[in-house]
N, C-alpha and C positions, 0 to 999 in steps of 0.2 A: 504494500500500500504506500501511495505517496506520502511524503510530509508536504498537506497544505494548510496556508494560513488563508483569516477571512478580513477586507477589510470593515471596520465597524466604527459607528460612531458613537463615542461614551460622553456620558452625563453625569455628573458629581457636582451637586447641588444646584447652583446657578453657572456651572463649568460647563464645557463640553469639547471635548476632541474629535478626532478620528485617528483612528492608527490601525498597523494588520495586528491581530490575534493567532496565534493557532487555533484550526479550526474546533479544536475541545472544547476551546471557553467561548468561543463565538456564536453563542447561543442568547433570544432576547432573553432578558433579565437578571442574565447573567452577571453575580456581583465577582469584579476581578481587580489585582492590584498590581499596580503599573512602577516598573522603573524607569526614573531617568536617565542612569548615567552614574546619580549621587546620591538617590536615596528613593526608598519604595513612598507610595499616597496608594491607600485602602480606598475601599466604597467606591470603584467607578461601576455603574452598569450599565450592560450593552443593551443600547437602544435602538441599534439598528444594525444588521447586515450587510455588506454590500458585496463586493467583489470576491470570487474566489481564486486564489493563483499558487500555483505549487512554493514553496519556501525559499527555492534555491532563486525562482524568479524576485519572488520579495526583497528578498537582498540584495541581489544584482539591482534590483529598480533604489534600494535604499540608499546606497555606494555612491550612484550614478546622480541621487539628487542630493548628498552630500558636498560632494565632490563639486556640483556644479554652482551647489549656493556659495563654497569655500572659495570660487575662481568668479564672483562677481558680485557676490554681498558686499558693503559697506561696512564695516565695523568700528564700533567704538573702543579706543584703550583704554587701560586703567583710570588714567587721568582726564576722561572724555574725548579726547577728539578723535575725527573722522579717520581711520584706517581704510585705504583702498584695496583691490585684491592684490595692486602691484608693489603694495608700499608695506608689504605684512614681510 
């Protein structure tokens, strides 16, 4: 069986995201807890379903918009000002 993820959109009080899931917890009402990076936030649920894509595409597509916000976002520095993508 593949490994796929679903994408969904979560709600957590007056919050709301979208992000992929694996497809286990991608189910509506589903109460799930999300990382960032830096630390887990409880109590999101899946309020909606959307898209299904095998895991390894998920990634690949994740990489690809990483990478692409890193080569043309503006950034701020520690100290506030404007970082460019050429000036980083």
């Amino acid at each position: 069986m593949k490994n796929l993820h679903a994408q969904c959109n979560l709600r957590k009080e007056a919050l709301s995201q979208v992000t992929w899931l694996p497809i286990k917890f991608a189910s509506l009402g589903q109460i799930v807890r999300l990382y960032d990076g830096s630390e887990w936030s409880d109590n999101w649920r899946v309020d909606a379903v959307y898209t299904v894509m095998e895991s390894s595409d998920v990634n690949e597509h994740s990489r690809g918009y990483k990478k692409h916000h890193y080569t043309t976002d503006a950034v701020r520095d520690k100290d506030g000002r404007w970082l460019t993508p050429g000036s980083r």
